[in-house]
DOPA-128850 format. One line per 5 residues: for each residue x, y negated, z negated of N, C-alpha, C. Coordinates in steps of 0.001 Angstrom, whole numbers. Example, Ala and Ser with C-alpha at 12.3 -4.5 7.8 and 13.67 -1.06 7.14 Angstrom:
<recs>
13190/5690/-7800/12300/4500/-7800/13200/3300/-7800; 12850/2250/-7080/13670/1060/-7140/12900/-30/-7870
</recs>
This chain:
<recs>
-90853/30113/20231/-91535/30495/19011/-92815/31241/19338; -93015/32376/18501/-94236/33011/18809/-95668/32120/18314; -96762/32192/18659/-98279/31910/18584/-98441/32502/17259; -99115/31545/16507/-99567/31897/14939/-101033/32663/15287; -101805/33337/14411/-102877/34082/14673/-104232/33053/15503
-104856/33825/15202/-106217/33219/15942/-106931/31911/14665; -107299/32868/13160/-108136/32599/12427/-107492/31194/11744; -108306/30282/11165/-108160/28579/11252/-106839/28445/10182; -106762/29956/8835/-105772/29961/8063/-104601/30101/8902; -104500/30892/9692/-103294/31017/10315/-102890/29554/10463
-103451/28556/10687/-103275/27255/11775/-102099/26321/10510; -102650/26247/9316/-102413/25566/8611/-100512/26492/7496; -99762/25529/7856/-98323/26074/7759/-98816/26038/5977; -97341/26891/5741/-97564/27526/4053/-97256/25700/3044; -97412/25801/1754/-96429/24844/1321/-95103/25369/619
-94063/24905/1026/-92627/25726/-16/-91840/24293/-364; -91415/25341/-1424/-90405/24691/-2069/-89184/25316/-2081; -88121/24568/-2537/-86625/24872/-1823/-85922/24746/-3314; -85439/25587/-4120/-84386/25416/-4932/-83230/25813/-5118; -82077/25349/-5355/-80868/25528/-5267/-80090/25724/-6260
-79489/26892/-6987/-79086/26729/-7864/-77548/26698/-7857; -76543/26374/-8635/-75370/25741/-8250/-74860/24595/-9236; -73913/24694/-10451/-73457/24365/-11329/-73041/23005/-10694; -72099/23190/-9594/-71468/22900/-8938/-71924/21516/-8130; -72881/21690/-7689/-74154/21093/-6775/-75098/20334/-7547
-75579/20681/-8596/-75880/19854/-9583/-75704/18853/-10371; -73904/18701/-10508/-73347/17420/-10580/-72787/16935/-10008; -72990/17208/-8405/-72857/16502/-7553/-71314/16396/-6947; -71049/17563/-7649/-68907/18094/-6671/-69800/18746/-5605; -70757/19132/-5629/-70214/19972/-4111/-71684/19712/-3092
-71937/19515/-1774/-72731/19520/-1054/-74005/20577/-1490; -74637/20645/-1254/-75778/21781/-1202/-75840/22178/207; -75324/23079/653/-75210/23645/1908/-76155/24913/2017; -76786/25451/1187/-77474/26562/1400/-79102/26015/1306; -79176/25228/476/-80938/24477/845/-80939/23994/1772
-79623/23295/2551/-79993/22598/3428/-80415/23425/4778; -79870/24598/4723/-80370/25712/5503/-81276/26384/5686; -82314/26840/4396/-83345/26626/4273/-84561/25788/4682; -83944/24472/4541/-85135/23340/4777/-84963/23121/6319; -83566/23413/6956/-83715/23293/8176/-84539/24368/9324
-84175/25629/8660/-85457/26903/9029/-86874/26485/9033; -86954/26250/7985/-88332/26375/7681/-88969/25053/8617; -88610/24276/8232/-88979/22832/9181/-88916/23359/10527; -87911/24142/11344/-87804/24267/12781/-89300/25427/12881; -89726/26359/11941/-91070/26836/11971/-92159/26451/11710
-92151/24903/11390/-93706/24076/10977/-93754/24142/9788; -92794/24506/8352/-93533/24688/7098/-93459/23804/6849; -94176/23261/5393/-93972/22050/5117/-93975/22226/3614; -92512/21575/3731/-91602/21290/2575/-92294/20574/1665; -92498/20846/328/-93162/19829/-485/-92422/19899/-1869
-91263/19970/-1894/-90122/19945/-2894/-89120/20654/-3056; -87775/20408/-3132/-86274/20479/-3030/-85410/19803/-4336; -85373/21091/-4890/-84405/20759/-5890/-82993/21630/-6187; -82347/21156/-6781/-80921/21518/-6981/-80798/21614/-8965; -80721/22346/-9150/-80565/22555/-10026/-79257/23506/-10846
-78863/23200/-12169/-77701/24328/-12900/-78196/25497/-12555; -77270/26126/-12910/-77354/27880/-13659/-77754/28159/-15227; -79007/27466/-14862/-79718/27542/-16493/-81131/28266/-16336; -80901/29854/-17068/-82272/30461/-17179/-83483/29235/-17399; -83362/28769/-18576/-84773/28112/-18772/-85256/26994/-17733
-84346/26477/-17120/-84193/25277/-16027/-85013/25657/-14900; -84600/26924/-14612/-85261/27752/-13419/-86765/28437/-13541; -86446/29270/-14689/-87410/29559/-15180/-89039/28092/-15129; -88785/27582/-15967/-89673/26240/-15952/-90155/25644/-14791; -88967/25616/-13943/-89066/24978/-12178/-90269/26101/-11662
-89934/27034/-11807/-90837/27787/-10761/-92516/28232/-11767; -92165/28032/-12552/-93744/28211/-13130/-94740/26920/-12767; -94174/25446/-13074/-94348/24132/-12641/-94655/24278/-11280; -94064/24866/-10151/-94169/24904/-9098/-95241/25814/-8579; -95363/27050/-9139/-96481/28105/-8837/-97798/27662/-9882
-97404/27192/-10469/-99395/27175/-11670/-99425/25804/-11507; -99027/24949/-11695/-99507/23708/-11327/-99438/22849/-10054; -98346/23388/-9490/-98435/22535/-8218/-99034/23089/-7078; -99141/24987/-7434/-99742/25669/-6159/-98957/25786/-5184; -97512/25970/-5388/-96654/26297/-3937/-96910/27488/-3511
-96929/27503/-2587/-97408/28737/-1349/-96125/29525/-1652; -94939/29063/-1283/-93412/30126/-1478/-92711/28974/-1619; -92182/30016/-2804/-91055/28947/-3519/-89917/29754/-2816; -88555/29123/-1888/-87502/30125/-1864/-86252/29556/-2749; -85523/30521/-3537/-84159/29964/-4309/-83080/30491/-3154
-82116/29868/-3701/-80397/29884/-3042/-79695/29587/-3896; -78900/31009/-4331/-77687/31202/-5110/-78072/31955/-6220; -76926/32069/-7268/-77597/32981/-8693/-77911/34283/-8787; -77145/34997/-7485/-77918/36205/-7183/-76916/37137/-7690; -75501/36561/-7636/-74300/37912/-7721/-73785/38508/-8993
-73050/38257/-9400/-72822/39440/-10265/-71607/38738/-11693; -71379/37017/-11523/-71007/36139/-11915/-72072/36073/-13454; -71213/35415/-14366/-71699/35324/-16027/-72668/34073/-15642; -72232/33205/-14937/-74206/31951/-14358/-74517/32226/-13723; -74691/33676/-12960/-75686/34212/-11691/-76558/35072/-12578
-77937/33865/-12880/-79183/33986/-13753/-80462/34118/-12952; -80418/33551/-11398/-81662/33787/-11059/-82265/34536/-10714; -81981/36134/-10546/-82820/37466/-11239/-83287/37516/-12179; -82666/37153/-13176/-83550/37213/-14633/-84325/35912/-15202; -84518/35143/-14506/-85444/33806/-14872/-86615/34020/-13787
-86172/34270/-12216/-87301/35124/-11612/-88146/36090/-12172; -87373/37551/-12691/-87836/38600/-13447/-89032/38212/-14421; -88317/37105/-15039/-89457/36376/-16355/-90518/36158/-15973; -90836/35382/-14577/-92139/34779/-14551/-92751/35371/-13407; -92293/36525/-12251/-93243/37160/-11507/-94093/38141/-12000
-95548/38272/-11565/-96292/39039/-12085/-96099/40643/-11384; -95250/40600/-10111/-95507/41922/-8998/-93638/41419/-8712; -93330/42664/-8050/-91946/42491/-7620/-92272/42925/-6134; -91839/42793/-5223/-91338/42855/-3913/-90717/43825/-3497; -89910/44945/-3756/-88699/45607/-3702/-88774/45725/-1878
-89621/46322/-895/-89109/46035/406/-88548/45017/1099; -89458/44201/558/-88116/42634/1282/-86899/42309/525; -86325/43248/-561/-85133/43157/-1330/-83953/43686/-841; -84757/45402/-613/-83964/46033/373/-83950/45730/1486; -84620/45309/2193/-84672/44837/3959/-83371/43801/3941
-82929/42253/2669/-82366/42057/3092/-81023/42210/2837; -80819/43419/1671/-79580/43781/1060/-78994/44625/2692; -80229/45510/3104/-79615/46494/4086/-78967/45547/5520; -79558/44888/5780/-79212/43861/6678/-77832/43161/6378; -78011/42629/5151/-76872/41741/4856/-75020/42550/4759
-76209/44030/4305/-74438/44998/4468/-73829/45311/6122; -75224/45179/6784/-74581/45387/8055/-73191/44731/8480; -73192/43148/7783/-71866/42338/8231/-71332/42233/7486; -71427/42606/5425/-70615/42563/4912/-70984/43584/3847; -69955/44027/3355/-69941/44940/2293/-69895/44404/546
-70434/43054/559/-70549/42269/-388/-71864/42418/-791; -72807/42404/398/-74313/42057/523/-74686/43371/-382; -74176/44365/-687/-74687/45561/-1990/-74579/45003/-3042; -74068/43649/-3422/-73924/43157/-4710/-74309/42124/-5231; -75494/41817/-3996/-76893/40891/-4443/-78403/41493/-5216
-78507/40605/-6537/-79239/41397/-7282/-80483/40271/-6686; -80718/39884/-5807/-81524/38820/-5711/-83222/40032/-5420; -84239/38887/-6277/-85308/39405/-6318/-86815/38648/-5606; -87425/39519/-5354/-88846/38893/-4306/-89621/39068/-5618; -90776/38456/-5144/-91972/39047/-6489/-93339/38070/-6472
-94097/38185/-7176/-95321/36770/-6702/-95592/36432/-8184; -95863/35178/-8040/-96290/34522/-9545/-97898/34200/-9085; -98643/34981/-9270/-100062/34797/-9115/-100162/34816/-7428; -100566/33619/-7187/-100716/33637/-5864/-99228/32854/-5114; -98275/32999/-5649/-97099/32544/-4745/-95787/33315/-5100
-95524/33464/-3142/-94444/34403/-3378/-93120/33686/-3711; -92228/34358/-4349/-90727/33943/-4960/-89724/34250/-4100; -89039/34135/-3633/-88358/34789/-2890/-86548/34504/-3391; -85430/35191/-3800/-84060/34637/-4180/-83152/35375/-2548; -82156/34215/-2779/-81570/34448/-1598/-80157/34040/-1978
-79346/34215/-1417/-77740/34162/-1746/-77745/33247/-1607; -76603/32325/-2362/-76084/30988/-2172/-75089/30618/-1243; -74559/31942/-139/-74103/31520/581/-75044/31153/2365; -74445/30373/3062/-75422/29711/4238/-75377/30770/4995; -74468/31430/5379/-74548/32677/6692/-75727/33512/6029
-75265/34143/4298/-76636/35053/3733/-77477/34356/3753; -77806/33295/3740/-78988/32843/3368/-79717/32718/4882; -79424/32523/6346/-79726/32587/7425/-79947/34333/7743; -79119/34809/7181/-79377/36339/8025/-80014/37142/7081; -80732/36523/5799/-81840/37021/4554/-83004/36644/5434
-83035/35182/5642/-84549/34246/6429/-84723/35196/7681; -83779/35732/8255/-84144/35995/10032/-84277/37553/9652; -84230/38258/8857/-85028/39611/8250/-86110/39414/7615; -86684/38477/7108/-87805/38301/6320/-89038/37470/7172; -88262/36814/7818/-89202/36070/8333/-90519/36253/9360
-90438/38104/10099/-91654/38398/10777/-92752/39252/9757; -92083/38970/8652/-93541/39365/7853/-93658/38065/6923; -93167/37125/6903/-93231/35700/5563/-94675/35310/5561; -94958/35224/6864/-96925/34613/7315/-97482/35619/6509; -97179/36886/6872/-98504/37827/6828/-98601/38055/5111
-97398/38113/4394/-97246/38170/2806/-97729/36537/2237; -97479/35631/2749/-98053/34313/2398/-99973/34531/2239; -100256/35014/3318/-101368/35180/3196/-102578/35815/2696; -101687/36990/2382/-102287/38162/1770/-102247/37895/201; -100953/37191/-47/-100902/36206/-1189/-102112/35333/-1790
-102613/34729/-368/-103821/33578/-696/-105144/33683/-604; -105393/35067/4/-106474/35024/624/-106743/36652/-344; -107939/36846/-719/-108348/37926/-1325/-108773/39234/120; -108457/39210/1208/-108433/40250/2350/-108102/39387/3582; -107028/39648/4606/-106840/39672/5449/-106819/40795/6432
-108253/40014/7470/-108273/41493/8446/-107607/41562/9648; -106676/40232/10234/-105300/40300/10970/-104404/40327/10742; -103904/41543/11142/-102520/41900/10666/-101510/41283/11786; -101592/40297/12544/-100779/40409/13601/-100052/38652/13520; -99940/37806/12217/-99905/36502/11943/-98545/36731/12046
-98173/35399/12933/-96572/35153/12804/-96317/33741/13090; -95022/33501/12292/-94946/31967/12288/-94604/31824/13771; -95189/30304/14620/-95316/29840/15764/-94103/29609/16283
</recs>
């Protein structure tokens, strides 16, 4: 693992939260296999997890989760899994859409372009980045391979956007998770 920056913010890991969306997973037919991928990333980089939920394919469900999570609880990055494709309950573009104040579009394309490298599916993720004040959003496919080869494209800039997120100027540009 690479060395996090010098300055004392660097030192201190982000807080995230992990949500899962999944009809399926929600009442409990099917494993949650794509958070669990998530939480296992992020943990093997020092973050620290401070809530994991699984939730329907319900705009307002999601919607609500991540406002709760960014204005009152102060999560650093919230990341979702699933809801992204092109399915009549693949809602979490547009419950994201609702409550980010800024959209992301390079880390959208970074991981659509990536994800087509191995499949020709990955053009048909509408999944969206964006920040709700000071925390970034991030949607990611509900499947575990996308959701690993979204994290391992995003992840040498996640520090430096976390921070720039929190901090009103960052003058090292060179922060990477440890």
């Amino acid at each position: 693992m690479m060395p996090l920056g010098n300055d004392a913010s660097a030192q201190t890991p982000p807080c995230i939260a992990v949500i899962t969306l999944s009809d399926r997973s929600a009442a409990g037919d099917r494993k949650d296999l794509s958070g669990s991928v998530i939480v296992e990333l992020a943990s093997a980089l020092g973050m620290n997890i401070v809530d994991q939920k699984i939730l329907p394919d319900e705009v307002d469900l999601l919607r609500a989760a991540l406002i709760e999570l960014a204005d009152k609880k102060k999560v650093e990055l919230i990341i979702t899994t699933g809801g992204t494709g092109l399915g009549p309950r693949d809602v979490t573009p547009e419950a994201t859409m609702a409550v980010i104040d800024r959209r992301i579009p390079g880390m959208e394309e970074a991981m659509r372009r990536a994800g087509s490298e191995n499949t020709p599916y990955a053009m048909l993720s509408r999944a969206v980045c964006g920040m709700r004040g000071k925390t970034l959003i991030i949607n990611l496919p509900g499947n575990p391979k996308g959701v690993r080869e979204s994290l391992n494209v995003i992840l040498p800039v996640l520090r430096h956007a976390v921070e720039l997120a929190q901090s009103p100027r960052v003058d090292d540009h060179t922060h990477q998770w440890k």
